[in-house]
N, C-alpha and C positions, 0 to 999 in steps of 0.2 A: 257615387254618382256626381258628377261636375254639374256644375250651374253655370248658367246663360242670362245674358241681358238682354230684355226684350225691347221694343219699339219705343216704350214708356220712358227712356233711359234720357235726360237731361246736361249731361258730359258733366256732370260738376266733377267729379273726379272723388267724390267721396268714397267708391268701392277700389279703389283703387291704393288709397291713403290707408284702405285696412286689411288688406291682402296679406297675410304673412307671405306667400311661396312668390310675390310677384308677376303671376299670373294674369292680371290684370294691365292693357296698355290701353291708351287710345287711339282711336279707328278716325278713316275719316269721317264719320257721322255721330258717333256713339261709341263710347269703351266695349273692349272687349276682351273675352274670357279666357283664356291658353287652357284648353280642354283637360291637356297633358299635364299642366304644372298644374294644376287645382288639385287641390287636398280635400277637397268639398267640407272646408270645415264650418263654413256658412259665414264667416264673417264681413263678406263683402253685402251679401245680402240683408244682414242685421246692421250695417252703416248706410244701406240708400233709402236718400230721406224720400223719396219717392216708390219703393217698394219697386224696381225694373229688375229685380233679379228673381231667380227663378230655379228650381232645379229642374235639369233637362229630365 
């Protein structure tokens, strides 16, 4: 199951920095997820200091 950044999402770019697959870019509002390239291994979610990730 892939994971999603919700509205909570702060652009620091910290989910991003811990992505292995790369999956992670930024949007113009807020990062976002590559549904595709996510390995759902969680690590993007266990790096945001604000808790915006989520699995879908």
């Amino acid at each position: 199951m892939a994971f999603k950044i919700t509205d909570a999402c702060i652009s620091c770019g910290a989910c991003a920095d811990t992505c292995p697959c790369g999956a992670i870019s930024q949007g113009d509002t807020q990062y976002n997820i590559d549904a595709e390239s996510c390995v759902s291994c969680g690590a993007c979610a266990s790096g945001c200091p604000v808790e915006a990730i989520v699995e879908e």
